[in-house]
C-alpha positions, 0 to 999 in steps of 0.5 A, a space after each residue: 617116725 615112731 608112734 610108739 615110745 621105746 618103753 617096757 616093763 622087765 620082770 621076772 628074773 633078772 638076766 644074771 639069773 634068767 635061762 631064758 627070756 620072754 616077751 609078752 605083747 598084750 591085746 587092743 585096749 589093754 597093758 603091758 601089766 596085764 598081760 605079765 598076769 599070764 606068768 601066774 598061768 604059764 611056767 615061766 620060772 627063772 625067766 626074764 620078762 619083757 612087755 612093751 607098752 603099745 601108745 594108747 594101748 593099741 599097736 595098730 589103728 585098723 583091724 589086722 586084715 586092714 590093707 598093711 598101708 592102713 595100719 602104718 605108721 603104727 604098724 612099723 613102729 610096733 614092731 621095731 619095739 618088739 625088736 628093741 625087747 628083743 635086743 634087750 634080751 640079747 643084750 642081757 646075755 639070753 641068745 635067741 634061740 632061748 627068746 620066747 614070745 606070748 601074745 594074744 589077740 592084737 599082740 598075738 597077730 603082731 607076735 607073729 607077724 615080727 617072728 615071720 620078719 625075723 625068722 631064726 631058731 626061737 624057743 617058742 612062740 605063743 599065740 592067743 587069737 591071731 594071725 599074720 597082718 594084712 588084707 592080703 598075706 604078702 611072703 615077700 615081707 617075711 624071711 629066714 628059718 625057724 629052724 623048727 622053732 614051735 609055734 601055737 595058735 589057739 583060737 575059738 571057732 567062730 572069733 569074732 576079731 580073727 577068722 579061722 582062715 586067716 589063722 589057717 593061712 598063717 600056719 601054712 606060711 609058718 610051717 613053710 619057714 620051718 615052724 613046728 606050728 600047732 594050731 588048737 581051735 576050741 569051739 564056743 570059745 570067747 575072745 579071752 584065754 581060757 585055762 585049757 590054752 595055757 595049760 597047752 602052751 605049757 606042754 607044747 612051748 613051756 614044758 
């Protein structure tokens, strides 16, 4: 049972002339539009861009520390549409190892929580505010090897959706898989993002 249509909006380069490919998965209440506003932040120079568009704008019900029964079926379904712009990018000839994956907030938790499910040697992954899904972190839902893939989670210290220990947890569980995992917490910082993450992303995923 699917709660989220197989919908996405390419941009950026089109694959015949893309090195690479990424997927952005924007947050609770907002669009798949918005956040491709983040290529005028990011150096996302002759890539292929896809953003899939959550049914109501929200990928899930719940709080992501909701118990994962809680959030389904939307949850599943979430991220069996990650997988199809993943298959997309396949498909239009970008292999995984140059798949990159930016999101933030709900679309940061999901981010991470399809890379854990499919690990394997990605590009890079970004995430703005987020942590893996559930109550409680279960490691049988997650497999494979990132191989060094790196992985960013920034965050503010005291964010009133994602606690600091979630975030925490999650790169002890990604570093596990073989992440290169930079965690950057910023005090003060709203639930937003700033500049100074994504010049960070640009150095540590993007450079």
């Amino acid at each position: 049972m699917y709660t989220h249509e197989k919908q996405f909006i390419q941009a950026g380069k089109l694959a015949a002339h893309a090195k690479k490919a990424v997927i952005l998965l924007h947050g609770r209440g907002s669009t798949a539009q918005s956040i491709l506003s983040l290529q005028r932040h990011l150096q996302l120079e002759d890539v292929l861009l896809l953003a899939p568009q959550a049914n109501n704008n929200s990928w899930y019900p719940y709080t992501f520390l909701a118990p994962v029964p809680n959030n389904q079926p939307a949850l599943d379904s979430a991220l069996e549409l990650v997988d199809a712009a993943v298959s997309e990018a396949i498909k239009q000839g970008v292999p995984a190892a140059q798949i990159y994956f930016v999101g933030f907030s709900q679309g940061a938790c999901l981010t991470l929580e399809y890379v854990a499910r499919h690990a394997k040697r990605y590009g890079g992954v970004v995430a703005f505010t987020g942590g893996l899904i559930g109550a409680e972190l279960d490691t049988a839902n997650y497999q494979g090897d990132f191989a060094g893939t790196r992985i960013l989670i920034t965050a503010g210290d005291y964010d009133p959706h994602v606690p600091l220990q979630r975030i925490e947890g999650s790169a002890v569980i990604l570093r596990e898989m073989g992440a290169d995992v930079k965690v950057e917490i910023y005090p003060d910082k709203p639930h937003s993002i700033s500049a100074d993450e994504t010049l960070l992303a640009n150095e540590f995923i993007f450079g």
